[in-house]
PDB file with SEQRES, HELIX, SHEET and CRYST1 records, atoms N, CA, C and O in Angstrom:
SEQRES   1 A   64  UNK UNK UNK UNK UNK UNK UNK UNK UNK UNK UNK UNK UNK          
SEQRES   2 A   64  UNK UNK UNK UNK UNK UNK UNK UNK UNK UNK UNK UNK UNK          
SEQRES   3 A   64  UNK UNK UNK UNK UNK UNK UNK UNK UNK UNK UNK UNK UNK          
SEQRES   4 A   64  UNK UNK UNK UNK UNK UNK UNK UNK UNK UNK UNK UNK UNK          
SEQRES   5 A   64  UNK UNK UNK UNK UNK UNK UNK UNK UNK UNK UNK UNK              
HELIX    1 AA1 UNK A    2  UNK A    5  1                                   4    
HELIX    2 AA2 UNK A   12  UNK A   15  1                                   4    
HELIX    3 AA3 UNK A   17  UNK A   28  1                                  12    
HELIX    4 AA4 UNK A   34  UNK A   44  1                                  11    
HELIX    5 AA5 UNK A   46  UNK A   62  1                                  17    
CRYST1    1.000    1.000    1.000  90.00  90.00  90.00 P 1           1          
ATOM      1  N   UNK A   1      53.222 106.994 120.657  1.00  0.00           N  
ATOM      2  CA  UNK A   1      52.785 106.062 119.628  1.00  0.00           C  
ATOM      3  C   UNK A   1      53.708 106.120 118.412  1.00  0.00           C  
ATOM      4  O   UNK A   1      54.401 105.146 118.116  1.00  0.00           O  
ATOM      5  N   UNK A   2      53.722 107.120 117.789  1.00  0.00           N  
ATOM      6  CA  UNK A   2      55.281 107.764 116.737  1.00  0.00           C  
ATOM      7  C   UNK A   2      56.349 106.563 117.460  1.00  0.00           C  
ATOM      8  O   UNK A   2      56.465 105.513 116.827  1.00  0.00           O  
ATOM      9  N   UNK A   3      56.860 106.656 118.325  1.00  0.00           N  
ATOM     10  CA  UNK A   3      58.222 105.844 118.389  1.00  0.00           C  
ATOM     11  C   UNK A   3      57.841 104.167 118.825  1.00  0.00           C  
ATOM     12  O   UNK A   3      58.617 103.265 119.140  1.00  0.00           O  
ATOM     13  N   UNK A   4      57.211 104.163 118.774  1.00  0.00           N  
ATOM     14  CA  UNK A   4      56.643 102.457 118.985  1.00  0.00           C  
ATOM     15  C   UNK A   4      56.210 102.287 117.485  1.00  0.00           C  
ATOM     16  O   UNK A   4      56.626 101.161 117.213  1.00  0.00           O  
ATOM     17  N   UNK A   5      55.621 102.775 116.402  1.00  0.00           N  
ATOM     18  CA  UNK A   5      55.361 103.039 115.066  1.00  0.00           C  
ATOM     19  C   UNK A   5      56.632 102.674 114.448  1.00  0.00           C  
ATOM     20  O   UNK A   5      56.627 101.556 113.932  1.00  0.00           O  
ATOM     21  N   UNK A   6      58.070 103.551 114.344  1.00  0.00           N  
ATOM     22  CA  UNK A   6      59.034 104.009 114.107  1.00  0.00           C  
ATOM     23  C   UNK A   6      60.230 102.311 114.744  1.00  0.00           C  
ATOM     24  O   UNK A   6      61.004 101.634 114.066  1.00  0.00           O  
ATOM     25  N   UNK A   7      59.933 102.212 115.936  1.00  0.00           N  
ATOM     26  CA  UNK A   7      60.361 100.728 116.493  1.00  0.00           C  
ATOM     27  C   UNK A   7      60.499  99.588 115.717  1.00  0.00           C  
ATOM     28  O   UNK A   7      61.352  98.757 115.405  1.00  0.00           O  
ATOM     29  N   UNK A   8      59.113  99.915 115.486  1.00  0.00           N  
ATOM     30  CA  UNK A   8      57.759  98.287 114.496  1.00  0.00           C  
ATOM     31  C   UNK A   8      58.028  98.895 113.072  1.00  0.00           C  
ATOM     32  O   UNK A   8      56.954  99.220 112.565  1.00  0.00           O  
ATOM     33  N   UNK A   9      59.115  99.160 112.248  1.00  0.00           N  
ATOM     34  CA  UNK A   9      59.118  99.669 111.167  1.00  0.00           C  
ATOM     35  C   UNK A   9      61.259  99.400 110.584  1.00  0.00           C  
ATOM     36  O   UNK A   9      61.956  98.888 109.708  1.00  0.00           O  
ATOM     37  N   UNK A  10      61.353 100.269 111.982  1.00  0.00           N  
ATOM     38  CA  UNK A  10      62.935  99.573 111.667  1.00  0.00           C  
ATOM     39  C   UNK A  10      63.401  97.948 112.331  1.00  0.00           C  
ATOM     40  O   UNK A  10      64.553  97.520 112.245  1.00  0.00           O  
ATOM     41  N   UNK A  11      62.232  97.168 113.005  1.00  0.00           N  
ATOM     42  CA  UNK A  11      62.670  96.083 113.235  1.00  0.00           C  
ATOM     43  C   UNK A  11      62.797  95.646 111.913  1.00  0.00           C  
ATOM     44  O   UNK A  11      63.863  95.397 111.351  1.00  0.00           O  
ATOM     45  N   UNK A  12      61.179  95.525 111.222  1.00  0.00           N  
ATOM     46  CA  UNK A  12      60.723  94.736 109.946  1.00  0.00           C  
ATOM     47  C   UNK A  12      61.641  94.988 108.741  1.00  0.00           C  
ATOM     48  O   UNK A  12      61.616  94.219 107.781  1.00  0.00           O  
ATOM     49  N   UNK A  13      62.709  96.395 108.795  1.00  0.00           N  
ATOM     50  CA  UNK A  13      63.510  96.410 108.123  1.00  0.00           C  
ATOM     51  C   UNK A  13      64.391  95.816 108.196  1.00  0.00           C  
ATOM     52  O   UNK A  13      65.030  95.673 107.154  1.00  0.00           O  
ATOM     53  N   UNK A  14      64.750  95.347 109.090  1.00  0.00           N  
ATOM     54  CA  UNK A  14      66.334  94.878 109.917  1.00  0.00           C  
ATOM     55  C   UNK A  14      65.717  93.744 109.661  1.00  0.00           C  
ATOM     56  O   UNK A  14      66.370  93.346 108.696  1.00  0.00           O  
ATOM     57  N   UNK A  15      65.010  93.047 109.835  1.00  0.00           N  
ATOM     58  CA  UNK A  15      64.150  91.737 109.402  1.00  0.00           C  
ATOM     59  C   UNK A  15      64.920  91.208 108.080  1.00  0.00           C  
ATOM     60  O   UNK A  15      65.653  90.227 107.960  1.00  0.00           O  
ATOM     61  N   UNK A  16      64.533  92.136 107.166  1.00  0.00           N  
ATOM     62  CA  UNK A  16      64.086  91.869 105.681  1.00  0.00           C  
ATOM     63  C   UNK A  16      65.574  92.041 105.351  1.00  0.00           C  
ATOM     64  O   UNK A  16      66.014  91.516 104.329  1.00  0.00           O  
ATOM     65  N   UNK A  17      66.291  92.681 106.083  1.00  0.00           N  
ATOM     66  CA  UNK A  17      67.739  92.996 105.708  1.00  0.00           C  
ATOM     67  C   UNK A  17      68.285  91.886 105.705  1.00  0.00           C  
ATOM     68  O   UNK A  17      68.890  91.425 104.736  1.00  0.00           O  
ATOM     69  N   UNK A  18      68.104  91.215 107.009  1.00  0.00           N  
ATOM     70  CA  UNK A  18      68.965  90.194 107.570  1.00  0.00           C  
ATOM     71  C   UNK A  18      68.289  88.730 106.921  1.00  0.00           C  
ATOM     72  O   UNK A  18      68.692  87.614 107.249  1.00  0.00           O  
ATOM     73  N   UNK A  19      67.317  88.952 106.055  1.00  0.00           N  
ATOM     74  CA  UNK A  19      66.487  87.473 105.458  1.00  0.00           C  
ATOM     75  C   UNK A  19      67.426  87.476 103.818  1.00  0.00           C  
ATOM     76  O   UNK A  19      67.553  86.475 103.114  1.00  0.00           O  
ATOM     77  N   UNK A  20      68.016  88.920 103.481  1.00  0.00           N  
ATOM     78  CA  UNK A  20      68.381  89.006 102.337  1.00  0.00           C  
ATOM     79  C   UNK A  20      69.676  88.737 102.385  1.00  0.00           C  
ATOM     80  O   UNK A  20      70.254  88.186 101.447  1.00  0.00           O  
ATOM     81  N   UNK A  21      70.369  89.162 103.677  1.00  0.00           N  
ATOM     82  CA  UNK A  21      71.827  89.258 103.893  1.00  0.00           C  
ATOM     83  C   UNK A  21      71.860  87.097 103.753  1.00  0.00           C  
ATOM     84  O   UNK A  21      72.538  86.377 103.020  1.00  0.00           O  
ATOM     85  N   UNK A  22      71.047  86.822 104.577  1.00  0.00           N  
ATOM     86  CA  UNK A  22      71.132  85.510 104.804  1.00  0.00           C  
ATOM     87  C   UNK A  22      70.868  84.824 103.663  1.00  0.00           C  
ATOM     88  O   UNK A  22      71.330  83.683 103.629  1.00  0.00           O  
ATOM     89  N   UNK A  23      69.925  85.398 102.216  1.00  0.00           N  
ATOM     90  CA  UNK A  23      69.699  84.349 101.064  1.00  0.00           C  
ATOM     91  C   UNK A  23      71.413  84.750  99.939  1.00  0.00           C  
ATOM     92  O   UNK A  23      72.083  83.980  99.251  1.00  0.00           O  
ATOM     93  N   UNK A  24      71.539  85.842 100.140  1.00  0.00           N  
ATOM     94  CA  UNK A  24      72.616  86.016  99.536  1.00  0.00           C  
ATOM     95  C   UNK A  24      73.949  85.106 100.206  1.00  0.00           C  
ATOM     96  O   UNK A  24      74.804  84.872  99.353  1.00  0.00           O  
ATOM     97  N   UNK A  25      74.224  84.626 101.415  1.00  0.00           N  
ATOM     98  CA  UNK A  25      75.025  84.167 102.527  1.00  0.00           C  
ATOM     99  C   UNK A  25      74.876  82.409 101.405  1.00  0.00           C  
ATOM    100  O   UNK A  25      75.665  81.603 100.911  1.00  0.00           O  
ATOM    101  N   UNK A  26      73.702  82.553 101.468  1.00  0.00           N  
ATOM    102  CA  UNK A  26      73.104  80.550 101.088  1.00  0.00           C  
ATOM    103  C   UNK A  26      74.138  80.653  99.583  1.00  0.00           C  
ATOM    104  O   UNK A  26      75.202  80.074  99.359  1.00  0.00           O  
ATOM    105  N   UNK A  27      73.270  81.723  98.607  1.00  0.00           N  
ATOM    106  CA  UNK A  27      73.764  81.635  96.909  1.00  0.00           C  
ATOM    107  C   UNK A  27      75.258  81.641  97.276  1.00  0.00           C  
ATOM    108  O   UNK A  27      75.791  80.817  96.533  1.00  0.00           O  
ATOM    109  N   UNK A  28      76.118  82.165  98.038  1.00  0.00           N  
ATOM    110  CA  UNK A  28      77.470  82.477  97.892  1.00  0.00           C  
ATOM    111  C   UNK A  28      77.789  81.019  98.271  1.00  0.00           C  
ATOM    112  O   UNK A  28      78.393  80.330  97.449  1.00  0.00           O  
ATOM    113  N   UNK A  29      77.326  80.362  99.786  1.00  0.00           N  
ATOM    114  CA  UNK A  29      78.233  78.998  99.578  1.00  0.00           C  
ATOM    115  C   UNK A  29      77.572  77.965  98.563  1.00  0.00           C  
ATOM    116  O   UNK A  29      77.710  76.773  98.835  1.00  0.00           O  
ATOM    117  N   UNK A  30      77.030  78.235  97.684  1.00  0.00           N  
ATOM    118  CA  UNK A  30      76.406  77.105  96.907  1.00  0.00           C  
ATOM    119  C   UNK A  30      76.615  77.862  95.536  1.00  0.00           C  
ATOM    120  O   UNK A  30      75.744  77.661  94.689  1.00  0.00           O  
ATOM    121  N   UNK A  31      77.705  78.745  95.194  1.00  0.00           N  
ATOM    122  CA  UNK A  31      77.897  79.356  93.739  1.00  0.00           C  
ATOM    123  C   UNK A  31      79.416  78.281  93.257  1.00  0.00           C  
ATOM    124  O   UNK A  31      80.184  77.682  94.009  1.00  0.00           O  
ATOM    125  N   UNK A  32      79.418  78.339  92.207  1.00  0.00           N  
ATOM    126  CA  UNK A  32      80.138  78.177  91.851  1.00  0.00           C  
ATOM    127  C   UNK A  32      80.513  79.254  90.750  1.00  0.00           C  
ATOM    128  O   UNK A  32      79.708  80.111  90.386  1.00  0.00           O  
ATOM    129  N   UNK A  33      82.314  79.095  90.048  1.00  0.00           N  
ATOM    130  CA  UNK A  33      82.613  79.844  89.517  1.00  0.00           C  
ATOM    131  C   UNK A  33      82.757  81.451  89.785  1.00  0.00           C  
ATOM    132  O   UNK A  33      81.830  82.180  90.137  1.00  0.00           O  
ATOM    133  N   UNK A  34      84.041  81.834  89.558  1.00  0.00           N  
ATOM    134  CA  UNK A  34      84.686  83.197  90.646  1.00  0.00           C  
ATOM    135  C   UNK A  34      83.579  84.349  89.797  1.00  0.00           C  
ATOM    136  O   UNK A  34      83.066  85.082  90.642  1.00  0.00           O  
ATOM    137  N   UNK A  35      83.199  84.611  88.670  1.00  0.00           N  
ATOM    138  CA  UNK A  35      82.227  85.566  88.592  1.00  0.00           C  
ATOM    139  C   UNK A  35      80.772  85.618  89.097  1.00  0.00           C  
ATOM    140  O   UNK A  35      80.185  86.682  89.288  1.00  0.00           O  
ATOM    141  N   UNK A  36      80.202  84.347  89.312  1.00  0.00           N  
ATOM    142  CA  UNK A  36      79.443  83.981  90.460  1.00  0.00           C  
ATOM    143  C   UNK A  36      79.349  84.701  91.636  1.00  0.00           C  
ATOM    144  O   UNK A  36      78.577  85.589  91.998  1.00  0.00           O  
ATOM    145  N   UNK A  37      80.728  83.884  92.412  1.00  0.00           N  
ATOM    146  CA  UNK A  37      80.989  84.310  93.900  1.00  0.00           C  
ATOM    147  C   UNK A  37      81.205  85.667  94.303  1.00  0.00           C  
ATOM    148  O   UNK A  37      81.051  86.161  95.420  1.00  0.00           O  
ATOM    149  N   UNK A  38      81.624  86.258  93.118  1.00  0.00           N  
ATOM    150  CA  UNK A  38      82.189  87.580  93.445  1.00  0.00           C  
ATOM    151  C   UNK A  38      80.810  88.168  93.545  1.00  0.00           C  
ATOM    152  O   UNK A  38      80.441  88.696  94.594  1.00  0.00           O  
ATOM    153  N   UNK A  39      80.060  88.095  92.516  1.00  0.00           N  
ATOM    154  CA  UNK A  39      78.714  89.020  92.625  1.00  0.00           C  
ATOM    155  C   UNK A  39      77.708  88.835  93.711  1.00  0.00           C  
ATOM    156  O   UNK A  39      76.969  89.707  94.168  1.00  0.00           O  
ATOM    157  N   UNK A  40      77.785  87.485  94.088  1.00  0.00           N  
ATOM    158  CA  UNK A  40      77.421  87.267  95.551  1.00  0.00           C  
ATOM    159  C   UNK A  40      77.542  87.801  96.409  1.00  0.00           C  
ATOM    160  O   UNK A  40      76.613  88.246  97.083  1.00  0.00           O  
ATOM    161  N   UNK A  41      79.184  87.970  96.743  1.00  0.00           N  
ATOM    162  CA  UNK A  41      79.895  88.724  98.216  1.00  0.00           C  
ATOM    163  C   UNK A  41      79.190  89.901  97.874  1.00  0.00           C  
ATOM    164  O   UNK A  41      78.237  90.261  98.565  1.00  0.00           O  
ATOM    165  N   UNK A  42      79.611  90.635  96.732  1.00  0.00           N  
ATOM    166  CA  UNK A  42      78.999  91.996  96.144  1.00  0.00           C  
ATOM    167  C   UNK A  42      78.213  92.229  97.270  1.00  0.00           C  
ATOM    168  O   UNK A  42      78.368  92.662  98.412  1.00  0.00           O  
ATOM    169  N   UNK A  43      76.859  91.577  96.204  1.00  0.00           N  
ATOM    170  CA  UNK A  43      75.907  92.036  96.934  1.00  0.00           C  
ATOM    171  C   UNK A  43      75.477  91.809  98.180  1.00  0.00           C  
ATOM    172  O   UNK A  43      74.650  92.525  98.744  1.00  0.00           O  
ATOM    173  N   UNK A  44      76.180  90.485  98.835  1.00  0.00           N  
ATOM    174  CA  UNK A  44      75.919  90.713 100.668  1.00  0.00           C  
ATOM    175  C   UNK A  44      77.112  91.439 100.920  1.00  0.00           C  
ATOM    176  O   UNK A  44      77.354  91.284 102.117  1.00  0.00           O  
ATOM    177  N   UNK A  45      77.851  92.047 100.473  1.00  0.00           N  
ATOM    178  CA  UNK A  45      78.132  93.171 101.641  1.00  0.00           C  
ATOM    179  C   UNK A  45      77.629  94.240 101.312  1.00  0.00           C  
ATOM    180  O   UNK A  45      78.019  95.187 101.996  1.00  0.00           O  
ATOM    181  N   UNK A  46      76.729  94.534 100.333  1.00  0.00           N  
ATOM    182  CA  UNK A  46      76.320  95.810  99.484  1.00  0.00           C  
ATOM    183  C   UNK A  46      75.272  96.261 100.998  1.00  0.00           C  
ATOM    184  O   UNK A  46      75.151  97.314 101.625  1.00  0.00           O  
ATOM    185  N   UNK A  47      74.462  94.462 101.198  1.00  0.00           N  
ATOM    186  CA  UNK A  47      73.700  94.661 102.023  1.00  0.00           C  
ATOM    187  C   UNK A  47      73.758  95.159 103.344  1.00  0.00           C  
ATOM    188  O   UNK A  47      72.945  95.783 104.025  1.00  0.00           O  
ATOM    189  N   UNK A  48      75.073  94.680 103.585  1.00  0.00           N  
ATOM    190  CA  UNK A  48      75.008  94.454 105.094  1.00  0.00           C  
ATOM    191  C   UNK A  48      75.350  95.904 105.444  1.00  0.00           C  
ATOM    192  O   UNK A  48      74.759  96.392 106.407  1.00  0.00           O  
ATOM    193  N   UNK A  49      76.431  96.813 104.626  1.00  0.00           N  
ATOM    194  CA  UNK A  49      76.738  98.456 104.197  1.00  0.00           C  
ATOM    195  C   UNK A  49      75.185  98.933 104.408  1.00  0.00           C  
ATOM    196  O   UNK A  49      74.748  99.533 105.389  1.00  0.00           O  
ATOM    197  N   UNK A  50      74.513  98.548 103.332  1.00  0.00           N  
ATOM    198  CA  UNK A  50      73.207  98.991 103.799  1.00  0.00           C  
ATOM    199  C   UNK A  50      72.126  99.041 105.046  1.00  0.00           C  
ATOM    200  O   UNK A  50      71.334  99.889 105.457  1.00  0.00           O  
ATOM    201  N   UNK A  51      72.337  98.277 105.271  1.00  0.00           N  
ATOM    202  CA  UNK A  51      71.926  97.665 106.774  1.00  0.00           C  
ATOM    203  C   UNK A  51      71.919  98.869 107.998  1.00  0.00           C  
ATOM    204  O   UNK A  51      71.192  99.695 108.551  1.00  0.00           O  
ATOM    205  N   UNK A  52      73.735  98.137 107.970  1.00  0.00           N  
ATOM    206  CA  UNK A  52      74.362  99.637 109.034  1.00  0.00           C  
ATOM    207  C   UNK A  52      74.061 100.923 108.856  1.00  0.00           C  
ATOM    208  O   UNK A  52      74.229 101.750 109.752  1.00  0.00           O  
ATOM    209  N   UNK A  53      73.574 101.229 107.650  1.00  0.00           N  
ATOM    210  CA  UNK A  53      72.902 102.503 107.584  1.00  0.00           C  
ATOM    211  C   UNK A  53      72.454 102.644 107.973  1.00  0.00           C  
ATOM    212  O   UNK A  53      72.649 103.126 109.089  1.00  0.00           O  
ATOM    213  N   UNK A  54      70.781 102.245 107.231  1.00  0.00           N  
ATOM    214  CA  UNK A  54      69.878 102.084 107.588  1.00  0.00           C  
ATOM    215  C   UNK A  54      69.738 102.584 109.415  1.00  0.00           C  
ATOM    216  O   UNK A  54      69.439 103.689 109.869  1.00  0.00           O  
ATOM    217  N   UNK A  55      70.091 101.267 110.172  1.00  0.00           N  
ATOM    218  CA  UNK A  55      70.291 101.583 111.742  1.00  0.00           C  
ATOM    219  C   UNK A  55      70.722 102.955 111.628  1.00  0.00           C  
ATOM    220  O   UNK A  55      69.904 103.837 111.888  1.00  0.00           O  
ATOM    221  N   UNK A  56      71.926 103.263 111.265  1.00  0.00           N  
ATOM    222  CA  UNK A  56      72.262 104.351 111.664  1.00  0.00           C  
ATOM    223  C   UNK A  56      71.716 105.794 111.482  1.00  0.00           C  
ATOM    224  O   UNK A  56      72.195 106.628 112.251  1.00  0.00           O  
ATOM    225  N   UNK A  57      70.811 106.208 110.608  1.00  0.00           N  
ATOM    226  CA  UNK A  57      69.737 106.937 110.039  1.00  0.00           C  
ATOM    227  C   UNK A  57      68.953 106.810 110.961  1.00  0.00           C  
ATOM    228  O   UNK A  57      68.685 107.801 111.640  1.00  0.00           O  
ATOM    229  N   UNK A  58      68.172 105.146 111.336  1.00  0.00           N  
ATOM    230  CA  UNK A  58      67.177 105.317 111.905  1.00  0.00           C  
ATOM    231  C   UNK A  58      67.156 105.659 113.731  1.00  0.00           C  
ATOM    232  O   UNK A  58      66.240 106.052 114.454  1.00  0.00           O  
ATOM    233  N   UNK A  59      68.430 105.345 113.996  1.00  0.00           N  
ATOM    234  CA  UNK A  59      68.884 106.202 115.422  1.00  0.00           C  
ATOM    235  C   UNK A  59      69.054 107.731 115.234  1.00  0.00           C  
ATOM    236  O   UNK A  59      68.750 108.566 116.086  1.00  0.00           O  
ATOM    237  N   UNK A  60      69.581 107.994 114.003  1.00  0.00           N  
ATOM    238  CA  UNK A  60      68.850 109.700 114.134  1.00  0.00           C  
ATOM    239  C   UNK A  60      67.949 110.109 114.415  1.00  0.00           C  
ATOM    240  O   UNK A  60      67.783 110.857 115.379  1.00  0.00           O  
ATOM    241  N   UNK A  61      66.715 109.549 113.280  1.00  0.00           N  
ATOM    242  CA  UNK A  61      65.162 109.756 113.805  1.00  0.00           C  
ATOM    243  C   UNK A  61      64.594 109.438 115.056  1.00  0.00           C  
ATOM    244  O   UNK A  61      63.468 109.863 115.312  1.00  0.00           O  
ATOM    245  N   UNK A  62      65.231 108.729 115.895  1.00  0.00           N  
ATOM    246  CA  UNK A  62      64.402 108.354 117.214  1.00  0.00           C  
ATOM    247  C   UNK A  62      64.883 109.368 117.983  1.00  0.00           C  
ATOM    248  O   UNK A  62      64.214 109.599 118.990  1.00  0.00           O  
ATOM    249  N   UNK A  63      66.470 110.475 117.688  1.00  0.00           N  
ATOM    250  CA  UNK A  63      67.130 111.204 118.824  1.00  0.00           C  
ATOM    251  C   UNK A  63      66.299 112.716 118.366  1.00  0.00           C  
ATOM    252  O   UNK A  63      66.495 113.865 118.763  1.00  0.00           O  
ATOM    253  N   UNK A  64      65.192 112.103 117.250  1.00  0.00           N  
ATOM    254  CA  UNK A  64      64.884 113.536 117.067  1.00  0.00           C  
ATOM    255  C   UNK A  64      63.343 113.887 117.935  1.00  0.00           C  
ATOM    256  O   UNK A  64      62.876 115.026 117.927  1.00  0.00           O  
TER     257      UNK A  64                                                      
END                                                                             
C-alpha cells in the first residue's frame, strides 16, 4: 500500500510540475520585452531542474 501511496503522490507532483512548466511555456511565448523573457525561461527551466529532481529523489525512495 506504501508504494501505490508513494506512486499516487509523485504522479500528482509530476502533474503539477508539468501544469507549471507548461503555464510558464504559455507567459514566455506571449512576453514581451528581454527582461520579461528572460525571467520566464528562468523560471521554466528552474522548473523543469526541479522536476528531474524531484523524479530522481523519488526513485530513491521507491529503491528503498
Amino acid at each position: 500500500a506504501a508504494r501505490t501511496d508513494l506512486d499516487q503522490l509523485i504522479k500528482s507532483a509530476v502533474s503539477y510540475k508539468s501544469n507549471l512548466i507548461s503555464y510558464f511555456t504559455y507567459l514566455l511565448d506571449h512576453a514581451e520585452g528581454k527582461e520579461t523573457i528572460n525571467l520566464f525561461l528562468t523560471l521554466k527551466t528552474q522548473e523543469e531542474k526541479a522536476m528531474k529532481r524531484m523524479i530522481r529523489h523519488a526513485q530513491g525512495l521507491a529503491d528503498l
